[in-house]
DOTORVO-735840 format. One record per residue (C-alpha): residue number from 1; residue in three letters; x, y, z. Coordinates in steps of 0.5 Angstrom, whole numbers, padded with zeros to 4 digits, always signed. Layout:
# DOTORVO-735840
<rec><i>NUM</i><aa>ALA</aa><x>X</x><y>Y</y><z>Z</z></rec>
...
***
This chain:
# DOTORVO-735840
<rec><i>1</i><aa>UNK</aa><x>-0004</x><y>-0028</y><z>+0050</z></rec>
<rec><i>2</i><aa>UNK</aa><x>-0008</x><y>-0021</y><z>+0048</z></rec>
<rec><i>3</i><aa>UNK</aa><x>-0008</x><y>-0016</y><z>+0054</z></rec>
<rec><i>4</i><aa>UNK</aa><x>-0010</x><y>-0009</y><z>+0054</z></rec>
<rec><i>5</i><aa>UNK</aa><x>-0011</x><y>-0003</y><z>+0059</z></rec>
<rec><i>6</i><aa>UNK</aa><x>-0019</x><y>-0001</y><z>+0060</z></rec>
<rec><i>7</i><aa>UNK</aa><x>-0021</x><y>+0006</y><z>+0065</z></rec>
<rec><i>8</i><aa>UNK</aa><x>-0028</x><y>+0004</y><z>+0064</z></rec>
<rec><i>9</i><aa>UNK</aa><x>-0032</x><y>+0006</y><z>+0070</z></rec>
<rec><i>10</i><aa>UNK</aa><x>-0026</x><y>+0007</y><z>+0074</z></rec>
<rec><i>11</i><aa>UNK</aa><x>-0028</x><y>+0015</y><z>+0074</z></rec>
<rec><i>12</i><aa>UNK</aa><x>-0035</x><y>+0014</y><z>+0077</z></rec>
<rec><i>13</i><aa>UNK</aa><x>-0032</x><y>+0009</y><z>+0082</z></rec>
<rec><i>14</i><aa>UNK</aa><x>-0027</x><y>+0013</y><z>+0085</z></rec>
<rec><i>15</i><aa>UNK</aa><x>-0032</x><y>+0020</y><z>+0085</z></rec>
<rec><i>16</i><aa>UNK</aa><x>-0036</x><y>+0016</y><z>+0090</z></rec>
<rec><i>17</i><aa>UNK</aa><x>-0031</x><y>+0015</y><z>+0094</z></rec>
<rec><i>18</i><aa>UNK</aa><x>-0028</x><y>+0022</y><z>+0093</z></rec>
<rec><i>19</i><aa>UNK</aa><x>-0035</x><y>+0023</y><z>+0096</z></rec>
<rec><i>20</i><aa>UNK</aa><x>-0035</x><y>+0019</y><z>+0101</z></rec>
<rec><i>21</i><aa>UNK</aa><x>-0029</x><y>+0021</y><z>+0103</z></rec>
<rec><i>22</i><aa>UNK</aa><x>-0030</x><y>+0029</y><z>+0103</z></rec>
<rec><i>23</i><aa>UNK</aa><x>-0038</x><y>+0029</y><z>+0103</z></rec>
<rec><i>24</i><aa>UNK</aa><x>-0037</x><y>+0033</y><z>+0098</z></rec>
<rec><i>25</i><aa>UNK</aa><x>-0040</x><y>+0031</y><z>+0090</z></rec>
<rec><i>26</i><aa>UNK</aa><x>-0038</x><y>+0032</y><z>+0084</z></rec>
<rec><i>27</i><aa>UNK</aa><x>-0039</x><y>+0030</y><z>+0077</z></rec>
<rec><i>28</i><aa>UNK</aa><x>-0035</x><y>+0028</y><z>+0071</z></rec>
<rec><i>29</i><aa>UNK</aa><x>-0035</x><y>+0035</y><z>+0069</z></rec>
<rec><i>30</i><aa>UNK</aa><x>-0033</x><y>+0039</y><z>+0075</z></rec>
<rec><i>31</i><aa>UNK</aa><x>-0028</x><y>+0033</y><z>+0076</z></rec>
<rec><i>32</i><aa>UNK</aa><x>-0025</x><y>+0036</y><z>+0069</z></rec>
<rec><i>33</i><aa>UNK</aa><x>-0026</x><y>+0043</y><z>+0071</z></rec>
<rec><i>34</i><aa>UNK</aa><x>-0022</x><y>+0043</y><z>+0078</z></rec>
<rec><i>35</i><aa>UNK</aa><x>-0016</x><y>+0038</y><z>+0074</z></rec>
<rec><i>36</i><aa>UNK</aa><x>-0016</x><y>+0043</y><z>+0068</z></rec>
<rec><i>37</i><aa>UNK</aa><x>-0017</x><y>+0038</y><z>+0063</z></rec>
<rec><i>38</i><aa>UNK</aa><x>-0023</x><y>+0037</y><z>+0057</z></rec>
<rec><i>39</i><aa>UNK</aa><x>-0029</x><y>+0035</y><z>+0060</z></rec>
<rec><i>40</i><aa>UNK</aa><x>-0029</x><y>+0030</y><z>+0053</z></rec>
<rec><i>41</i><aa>UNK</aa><x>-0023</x><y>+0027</y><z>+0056</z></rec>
<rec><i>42</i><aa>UNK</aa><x>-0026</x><y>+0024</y><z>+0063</z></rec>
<rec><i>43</i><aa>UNK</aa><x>-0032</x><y>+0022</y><z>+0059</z></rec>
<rec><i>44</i><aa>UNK</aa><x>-0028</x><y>+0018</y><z>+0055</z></rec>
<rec><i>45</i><aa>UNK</aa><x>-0023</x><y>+0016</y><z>+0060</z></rec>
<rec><i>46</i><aa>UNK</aa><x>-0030</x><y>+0014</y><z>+0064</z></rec>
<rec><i>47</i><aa>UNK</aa><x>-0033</x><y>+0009</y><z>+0059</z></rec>
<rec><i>48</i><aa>UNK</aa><x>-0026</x><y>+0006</y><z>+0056</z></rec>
<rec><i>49</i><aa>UNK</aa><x>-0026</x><y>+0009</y><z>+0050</z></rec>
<rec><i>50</i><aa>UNK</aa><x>-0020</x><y>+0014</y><z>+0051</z></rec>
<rec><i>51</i><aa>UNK</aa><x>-0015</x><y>+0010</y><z>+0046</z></rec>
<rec><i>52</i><aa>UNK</aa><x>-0009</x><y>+0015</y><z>+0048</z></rec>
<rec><i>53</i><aa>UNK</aa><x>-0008</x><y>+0017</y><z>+0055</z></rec>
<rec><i>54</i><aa>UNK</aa><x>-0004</x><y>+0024</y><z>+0056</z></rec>
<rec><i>55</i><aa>UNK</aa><x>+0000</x><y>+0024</y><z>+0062</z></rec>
<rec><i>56</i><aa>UNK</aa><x>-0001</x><y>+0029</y><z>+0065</z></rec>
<rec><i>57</i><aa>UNK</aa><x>-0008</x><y>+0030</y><z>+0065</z></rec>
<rec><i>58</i><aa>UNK</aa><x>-0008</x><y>+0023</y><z>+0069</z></rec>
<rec><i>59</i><aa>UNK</aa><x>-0004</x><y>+0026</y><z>+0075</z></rec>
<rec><i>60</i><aa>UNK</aa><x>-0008</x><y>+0032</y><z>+0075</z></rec>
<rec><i>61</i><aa>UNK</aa><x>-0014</x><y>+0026</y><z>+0075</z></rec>
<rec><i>62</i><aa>UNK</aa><x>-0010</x><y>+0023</y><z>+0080</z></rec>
<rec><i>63</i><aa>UNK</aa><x>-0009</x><y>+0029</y><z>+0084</z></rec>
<rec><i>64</i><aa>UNK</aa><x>-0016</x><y>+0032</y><z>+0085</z></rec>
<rec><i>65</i><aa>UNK</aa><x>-0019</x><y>+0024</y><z>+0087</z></rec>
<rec><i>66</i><aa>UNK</aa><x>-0013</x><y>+0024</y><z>+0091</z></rec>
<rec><i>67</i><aa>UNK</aa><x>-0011</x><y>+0017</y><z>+0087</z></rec>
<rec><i>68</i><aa>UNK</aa><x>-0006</x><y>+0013</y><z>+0084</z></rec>
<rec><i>69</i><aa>UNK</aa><x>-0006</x><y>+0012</y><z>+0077</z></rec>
<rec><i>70</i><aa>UNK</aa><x>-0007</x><y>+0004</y><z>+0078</z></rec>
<rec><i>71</i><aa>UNK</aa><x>-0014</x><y>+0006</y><z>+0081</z></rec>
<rec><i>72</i><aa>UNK</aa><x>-0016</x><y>+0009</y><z>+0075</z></rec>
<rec><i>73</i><aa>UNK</aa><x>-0013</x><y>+0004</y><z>+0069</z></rec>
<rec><i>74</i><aa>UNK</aa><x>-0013</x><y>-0003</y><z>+0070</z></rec>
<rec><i>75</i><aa>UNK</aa><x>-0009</x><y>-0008</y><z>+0066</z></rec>
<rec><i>76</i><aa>UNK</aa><x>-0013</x><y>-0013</y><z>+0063</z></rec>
<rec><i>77</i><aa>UNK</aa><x>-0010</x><y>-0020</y><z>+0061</z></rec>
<rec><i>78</i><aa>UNK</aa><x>-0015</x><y>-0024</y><z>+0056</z></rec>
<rec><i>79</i><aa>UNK</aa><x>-0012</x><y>-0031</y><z>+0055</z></rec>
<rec><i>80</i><aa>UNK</aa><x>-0011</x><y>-0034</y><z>+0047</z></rec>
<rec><i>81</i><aa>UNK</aa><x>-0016</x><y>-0039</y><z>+0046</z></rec>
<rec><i>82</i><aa>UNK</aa><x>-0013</x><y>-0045</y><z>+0044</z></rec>
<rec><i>83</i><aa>UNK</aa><x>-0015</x><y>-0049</y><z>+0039</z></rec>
***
């Protein structure tokens, strides 16, 4: 059995929940800002494609979404094809 950590979509996801939570929008950009993390950082997070995840970026993710970091990266179980 093969299993992997995916982030994609995860990000946009939870700003629209950010959004109707608070009224307020933000995109991808302002979300890095406000966290103090690289934009590049929550583009790659956002479309699965961050292969390494710096801890503390997550948390300040997290702290600004008012999330946990189970909201943003999802565990991914693919069964082995059996022959």
């Amino acid at each position: 059995m093969r299993s992997k950590i995916s982030t994609s979509g995860r990000i946009t996801v939870l700003l629209g929940k950010h959004q109707a939570a608070t009224g307020e929008r933000m995109s991808p950009r302002k979300l890095a800002e406000k966290a103090g993390v690289p934009k590049d950082f929550v583009y790659r997070l956002d479309s699965g494609a961050a292969r390494h995840v710096d801890l503390d970026a997550l948390a300040r993710l997290c702290a600004v979404l008012n999330c946990q970091p189970q909201d943003l990266l999802i565990w991914e179980s693919e069964r082995a094809e059996s022959v």
